[in-house]
N, CA, C and O of each residue as an XYZ file, in Angstrom:
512
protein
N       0.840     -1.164      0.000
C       0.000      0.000      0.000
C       0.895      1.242      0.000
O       1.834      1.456      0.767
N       0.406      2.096     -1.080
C       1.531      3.543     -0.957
C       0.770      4.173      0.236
O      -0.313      3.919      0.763
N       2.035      5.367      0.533
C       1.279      6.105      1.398
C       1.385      7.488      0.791
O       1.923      7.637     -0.306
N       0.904      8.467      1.453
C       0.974      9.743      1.326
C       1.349     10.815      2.061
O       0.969     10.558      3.204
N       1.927     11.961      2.050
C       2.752     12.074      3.154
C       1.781     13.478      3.059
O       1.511     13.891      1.932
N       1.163     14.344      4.482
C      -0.121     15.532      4.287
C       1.058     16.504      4.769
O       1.852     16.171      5.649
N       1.100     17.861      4.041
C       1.383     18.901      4.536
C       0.630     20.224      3.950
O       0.263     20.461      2.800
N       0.513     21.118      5.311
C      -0.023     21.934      5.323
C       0.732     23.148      5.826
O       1.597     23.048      6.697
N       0.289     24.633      5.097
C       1.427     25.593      5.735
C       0.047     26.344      6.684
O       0.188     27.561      6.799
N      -1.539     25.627      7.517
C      -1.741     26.120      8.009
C      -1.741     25.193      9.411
O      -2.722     25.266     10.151
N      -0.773     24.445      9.705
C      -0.187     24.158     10.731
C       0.864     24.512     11.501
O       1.108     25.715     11.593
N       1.577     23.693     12.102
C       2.826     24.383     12.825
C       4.072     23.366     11.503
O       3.610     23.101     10.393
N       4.712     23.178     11.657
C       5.884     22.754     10.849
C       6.142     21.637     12.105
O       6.023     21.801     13.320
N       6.573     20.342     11.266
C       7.040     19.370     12.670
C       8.850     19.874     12.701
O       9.717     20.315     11.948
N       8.630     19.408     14.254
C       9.804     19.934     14.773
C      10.969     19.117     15.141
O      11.847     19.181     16.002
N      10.561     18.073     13.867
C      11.661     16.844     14.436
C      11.402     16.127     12.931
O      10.665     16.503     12.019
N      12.514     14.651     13.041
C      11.700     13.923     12.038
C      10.862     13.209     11.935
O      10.804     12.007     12.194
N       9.685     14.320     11.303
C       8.271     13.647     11.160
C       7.227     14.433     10.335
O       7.071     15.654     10.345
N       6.737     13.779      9.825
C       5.628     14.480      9.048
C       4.319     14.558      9.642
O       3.982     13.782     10.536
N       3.584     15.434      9.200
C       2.396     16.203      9.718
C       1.329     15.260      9.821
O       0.591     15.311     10.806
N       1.155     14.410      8.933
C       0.488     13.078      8.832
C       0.569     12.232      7.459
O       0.714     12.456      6.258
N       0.390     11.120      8.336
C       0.788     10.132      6.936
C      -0.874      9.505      6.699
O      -1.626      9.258      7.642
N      -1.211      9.331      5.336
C      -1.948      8.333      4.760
C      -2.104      7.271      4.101
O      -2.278      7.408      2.891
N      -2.094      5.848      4.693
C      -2.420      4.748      4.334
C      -3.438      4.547      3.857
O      -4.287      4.462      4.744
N      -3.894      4.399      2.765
C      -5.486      3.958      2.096
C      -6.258      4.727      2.459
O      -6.135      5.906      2.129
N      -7.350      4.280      3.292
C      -8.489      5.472      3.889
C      -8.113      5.800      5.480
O      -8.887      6.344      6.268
N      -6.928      5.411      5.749
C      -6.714      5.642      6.853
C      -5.355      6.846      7.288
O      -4.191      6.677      6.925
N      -5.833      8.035      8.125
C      -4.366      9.048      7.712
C      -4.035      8.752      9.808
O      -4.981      8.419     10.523
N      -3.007      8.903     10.228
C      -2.269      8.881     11.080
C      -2.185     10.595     11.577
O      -1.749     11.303     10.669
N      -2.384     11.022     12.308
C      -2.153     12.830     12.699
C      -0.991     12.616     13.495
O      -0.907     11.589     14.168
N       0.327     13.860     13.491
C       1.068     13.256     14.220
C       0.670     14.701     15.239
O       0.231     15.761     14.792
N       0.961     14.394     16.705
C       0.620     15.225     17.659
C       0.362     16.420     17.379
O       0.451     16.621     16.168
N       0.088     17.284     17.958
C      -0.126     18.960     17.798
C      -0.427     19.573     19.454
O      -1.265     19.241     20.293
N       0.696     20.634     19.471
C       0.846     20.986     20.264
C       0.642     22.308     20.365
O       1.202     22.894     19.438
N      -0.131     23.287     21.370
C      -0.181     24.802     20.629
C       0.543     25.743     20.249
O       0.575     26.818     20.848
N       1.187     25.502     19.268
C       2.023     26.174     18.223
C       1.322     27.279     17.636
O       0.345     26.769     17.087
N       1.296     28.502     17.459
C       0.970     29.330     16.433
C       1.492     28.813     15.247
O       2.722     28.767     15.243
N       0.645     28.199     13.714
C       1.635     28.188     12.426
C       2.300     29.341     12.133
O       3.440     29.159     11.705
N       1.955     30.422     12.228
C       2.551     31.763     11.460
C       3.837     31.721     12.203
O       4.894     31.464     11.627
N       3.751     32.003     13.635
C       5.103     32.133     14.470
C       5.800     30.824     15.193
O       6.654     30.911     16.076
N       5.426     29.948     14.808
C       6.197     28.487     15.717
C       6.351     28.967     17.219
O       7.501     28.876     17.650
N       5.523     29.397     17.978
C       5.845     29.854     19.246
C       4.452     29.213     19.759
O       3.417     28.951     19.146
N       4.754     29.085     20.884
C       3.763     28.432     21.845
C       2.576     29.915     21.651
O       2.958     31.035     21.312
N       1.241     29.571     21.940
C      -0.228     30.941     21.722
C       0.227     31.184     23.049
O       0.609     30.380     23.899
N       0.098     32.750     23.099
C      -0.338     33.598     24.412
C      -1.782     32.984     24.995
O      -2.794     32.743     24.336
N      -1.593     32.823     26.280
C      -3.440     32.959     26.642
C      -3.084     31.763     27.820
O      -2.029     31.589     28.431
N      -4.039     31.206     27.879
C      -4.319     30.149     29.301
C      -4.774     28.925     28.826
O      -4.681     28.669     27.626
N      -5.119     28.360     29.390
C      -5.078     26.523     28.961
C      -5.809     26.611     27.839
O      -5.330     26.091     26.832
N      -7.319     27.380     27.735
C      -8.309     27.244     27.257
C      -7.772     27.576     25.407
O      -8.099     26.941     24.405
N      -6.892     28.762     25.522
C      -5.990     29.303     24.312
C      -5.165     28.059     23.628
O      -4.822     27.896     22.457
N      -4.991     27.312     24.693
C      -3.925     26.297     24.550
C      -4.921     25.083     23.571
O      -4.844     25.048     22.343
N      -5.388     24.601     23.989
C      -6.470     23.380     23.983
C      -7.317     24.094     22.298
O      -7.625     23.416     21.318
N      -7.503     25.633     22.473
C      -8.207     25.581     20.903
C      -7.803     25.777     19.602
O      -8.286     25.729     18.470
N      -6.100     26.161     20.480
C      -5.020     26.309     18.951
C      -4.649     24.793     18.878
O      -4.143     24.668     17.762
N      -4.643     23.362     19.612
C      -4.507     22.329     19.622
C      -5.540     21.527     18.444
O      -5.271     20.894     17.424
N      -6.304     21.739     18.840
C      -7.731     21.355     17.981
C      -7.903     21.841     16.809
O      -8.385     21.131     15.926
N      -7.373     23.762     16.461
C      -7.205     24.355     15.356
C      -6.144     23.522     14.127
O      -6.266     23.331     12.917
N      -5.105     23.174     15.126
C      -3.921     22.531     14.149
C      -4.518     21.327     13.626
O      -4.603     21.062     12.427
N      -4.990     20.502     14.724
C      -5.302     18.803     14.197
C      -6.874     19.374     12.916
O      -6.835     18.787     11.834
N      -7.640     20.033     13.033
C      -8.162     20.500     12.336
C      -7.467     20.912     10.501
O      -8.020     20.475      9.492
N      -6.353     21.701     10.473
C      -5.810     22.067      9.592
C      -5.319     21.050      8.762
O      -5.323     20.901      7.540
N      -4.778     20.201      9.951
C      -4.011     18.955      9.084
C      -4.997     17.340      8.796
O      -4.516     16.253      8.477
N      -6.197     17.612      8.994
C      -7.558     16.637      8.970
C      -7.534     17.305      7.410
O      -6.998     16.756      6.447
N      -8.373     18.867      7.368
C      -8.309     19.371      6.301
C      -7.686     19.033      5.048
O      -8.076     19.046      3.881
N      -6.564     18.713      5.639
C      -5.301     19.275      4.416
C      -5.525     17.938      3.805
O      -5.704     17.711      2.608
N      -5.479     16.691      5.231
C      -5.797     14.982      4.050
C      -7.060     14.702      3.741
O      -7.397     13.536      3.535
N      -8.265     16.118      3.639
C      -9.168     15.738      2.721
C     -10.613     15.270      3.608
O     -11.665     14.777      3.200
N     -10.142     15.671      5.045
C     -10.981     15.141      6.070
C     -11.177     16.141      6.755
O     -10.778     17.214      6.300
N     -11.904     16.109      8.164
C     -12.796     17.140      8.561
C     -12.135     16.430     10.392
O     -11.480     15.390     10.458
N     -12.422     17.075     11.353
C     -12.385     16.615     12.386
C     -13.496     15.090     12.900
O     -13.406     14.055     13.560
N     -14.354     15.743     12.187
C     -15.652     14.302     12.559
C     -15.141     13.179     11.503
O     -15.913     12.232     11.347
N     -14.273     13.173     10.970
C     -13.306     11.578     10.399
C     -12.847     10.689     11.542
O     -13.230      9.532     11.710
N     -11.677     11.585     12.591
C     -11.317     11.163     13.772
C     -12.012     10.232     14.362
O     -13.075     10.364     14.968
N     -11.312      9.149     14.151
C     -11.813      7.852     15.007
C     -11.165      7.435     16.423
O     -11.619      6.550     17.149
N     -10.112      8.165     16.674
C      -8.765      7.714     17.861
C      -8.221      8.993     18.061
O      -7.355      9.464     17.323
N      -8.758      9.642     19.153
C      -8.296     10.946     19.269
C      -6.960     10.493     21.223
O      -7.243      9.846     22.231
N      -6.369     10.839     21.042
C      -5.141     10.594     21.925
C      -5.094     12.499     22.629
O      -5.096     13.550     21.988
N      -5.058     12.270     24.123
C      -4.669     13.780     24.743
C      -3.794     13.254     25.507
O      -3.819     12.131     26.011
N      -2.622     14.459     25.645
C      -1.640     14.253     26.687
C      -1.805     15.592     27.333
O      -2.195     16.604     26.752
N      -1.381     15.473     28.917
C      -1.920     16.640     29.696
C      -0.824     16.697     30.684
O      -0.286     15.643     31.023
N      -0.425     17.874     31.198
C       1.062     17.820     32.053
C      -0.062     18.003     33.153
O       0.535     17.737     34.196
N      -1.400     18.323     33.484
C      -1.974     19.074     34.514
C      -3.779     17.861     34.632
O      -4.910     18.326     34.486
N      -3.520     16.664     34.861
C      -5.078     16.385     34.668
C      -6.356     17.281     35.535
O      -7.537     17.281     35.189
N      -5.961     17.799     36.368
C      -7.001     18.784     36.582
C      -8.014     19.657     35.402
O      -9.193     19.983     35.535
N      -6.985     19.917     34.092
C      -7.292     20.357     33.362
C      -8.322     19.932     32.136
O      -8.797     20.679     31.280
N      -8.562     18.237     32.338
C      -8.958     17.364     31.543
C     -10.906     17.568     31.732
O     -11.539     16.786     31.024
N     -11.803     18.589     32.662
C     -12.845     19.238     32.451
C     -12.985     20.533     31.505
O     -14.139     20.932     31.351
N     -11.970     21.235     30.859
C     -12.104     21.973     30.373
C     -11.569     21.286     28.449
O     -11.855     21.609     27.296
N     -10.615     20.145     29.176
C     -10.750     19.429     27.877
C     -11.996     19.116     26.785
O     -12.215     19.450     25.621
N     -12.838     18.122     27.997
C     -14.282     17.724     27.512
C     -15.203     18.738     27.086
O     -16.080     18.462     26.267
N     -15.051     20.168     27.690
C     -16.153     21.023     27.346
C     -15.605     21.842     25.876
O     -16.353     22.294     25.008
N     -14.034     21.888     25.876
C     -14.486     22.070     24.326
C     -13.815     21.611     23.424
O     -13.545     22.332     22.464
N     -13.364     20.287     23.485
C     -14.142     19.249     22.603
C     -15.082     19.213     22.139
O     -15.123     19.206     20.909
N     -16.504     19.164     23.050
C     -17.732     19.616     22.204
C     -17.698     20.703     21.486
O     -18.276     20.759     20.400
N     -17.087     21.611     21.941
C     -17.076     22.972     20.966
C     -16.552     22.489     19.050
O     -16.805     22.920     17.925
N     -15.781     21.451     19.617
C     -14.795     20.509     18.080
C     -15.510     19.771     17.187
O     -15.688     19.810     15.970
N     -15.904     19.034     18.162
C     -16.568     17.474     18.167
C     -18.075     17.448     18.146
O     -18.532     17.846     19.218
N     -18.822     17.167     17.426
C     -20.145     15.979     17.707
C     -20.683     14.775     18.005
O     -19.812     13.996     17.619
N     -21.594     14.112     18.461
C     -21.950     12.792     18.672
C     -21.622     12.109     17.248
O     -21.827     12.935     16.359
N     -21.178     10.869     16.741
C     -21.260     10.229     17.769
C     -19.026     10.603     17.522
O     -18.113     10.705     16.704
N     -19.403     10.642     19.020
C     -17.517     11.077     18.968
C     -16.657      9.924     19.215
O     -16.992      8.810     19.616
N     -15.215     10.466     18.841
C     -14.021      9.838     18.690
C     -13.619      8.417     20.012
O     -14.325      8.273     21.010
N     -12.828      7.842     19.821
C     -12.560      6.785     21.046
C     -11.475      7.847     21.450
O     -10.961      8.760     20.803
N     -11.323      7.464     22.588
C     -10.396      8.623     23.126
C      -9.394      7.967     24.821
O      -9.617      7.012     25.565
N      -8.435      8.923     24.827
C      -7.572      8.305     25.441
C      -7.321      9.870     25.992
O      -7.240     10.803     25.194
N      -7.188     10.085     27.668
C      -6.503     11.253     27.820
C      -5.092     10.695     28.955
O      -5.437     10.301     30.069
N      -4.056     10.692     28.721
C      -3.074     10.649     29.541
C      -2.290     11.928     30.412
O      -2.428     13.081     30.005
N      -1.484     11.642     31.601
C      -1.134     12.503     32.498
C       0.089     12.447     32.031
O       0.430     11.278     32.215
N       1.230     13.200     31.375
C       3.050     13.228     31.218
C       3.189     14.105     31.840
O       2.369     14.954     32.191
N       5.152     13.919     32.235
C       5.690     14.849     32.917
C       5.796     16.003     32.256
O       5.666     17.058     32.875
N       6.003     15.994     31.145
C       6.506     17.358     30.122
C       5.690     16.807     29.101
O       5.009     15.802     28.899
N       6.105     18.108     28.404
C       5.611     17.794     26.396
C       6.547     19.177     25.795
O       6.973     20.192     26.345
N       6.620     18.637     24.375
C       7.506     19.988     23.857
C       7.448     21.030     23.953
O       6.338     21.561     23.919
N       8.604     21.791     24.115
C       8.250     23.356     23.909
C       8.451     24.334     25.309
O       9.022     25.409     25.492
N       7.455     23.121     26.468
C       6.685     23.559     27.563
C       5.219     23.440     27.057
O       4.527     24.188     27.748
N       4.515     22.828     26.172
C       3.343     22.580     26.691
C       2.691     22.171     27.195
O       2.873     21.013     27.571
N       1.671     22.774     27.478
C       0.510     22.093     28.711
C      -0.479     20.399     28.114
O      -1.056     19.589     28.840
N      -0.320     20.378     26.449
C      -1.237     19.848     26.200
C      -0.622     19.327     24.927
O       0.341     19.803     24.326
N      -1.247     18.408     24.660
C      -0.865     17.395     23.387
C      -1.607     16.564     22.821
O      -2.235     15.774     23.526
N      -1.738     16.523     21.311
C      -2.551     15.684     20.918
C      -2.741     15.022     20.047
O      -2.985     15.845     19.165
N      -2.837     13.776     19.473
C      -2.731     13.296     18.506
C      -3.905     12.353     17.501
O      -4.979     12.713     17.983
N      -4.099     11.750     16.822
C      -5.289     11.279     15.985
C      -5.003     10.346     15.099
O      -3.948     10.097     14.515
N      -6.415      9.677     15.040
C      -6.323      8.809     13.474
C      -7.435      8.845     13.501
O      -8.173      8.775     14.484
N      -7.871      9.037     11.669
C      -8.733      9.386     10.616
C      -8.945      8.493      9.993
O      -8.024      7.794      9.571
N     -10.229      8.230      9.736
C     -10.764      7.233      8.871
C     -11.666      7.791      7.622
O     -12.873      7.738      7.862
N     -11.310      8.327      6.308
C     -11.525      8.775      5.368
C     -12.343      7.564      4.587
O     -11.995      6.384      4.542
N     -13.540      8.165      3.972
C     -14.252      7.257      2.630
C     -13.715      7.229      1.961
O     -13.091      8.254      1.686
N     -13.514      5.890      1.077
C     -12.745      6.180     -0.007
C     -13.692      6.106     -1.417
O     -13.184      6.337     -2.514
């Protein structure tokens, strides 16, 4: 099976070796997103909530870019340096997300790049 390799210049740029997401058949891989401004590669000004919707903005951009929408997301993955924070996760998510929603996984790490608070990653299941 070929794959396809998604890039978008309304994401952040990966910051290592890796691509933005890969696509296997009807299936694309998101690789994390962390709140990056794309324009400035700098972590967003603001508070968790800033954090969590430039997170969702990126995985958004790069859903987009392979031809998919956020409601593709079948395996949505959160990483959180703060689980306290994981109620403000769920509330906007819905702001993201509709029924019937993603399988989901939220984990507690010590760090994440950069210094972020939040991390996230996906897989998409595209019609073919």
């Amino acid at each position: 099976m070929a794959k396809q390799i998604i890039h978008t210049d309304q994401a952040p740029e990966a910051i290592g070796p890796y691509s933005q997401a890969v696509r296997a058949g009807d299936t694309v891989y998101l690789s994390g997103q962390i709140p990056l401004d794309p324009a400035t590669m700098s972590l967003v000004d603001g508070d968790m909530e800033a954090q969590v919707r430039r997170v969702f903005d990126n995985l958004q951009a790069v859903a987009r870019a392979a031809g998919g929408e956020l409601a593709d997301i079948v395996k949505l993955n959160i990483y959180l340096t703060d689980l306290t924070q994981f109620p403000l996760v769920n509330e906007l998510m819905q702001a993201y997300f509709t029924e019937p929603y993603p399988a989901r996984a939220a984990i507690g790490v010590a760090s994440l790049p950069k210094g972020a608070e939040v991390e996230m990653d996906a897989v998409m299941a595209l019609d073919v």
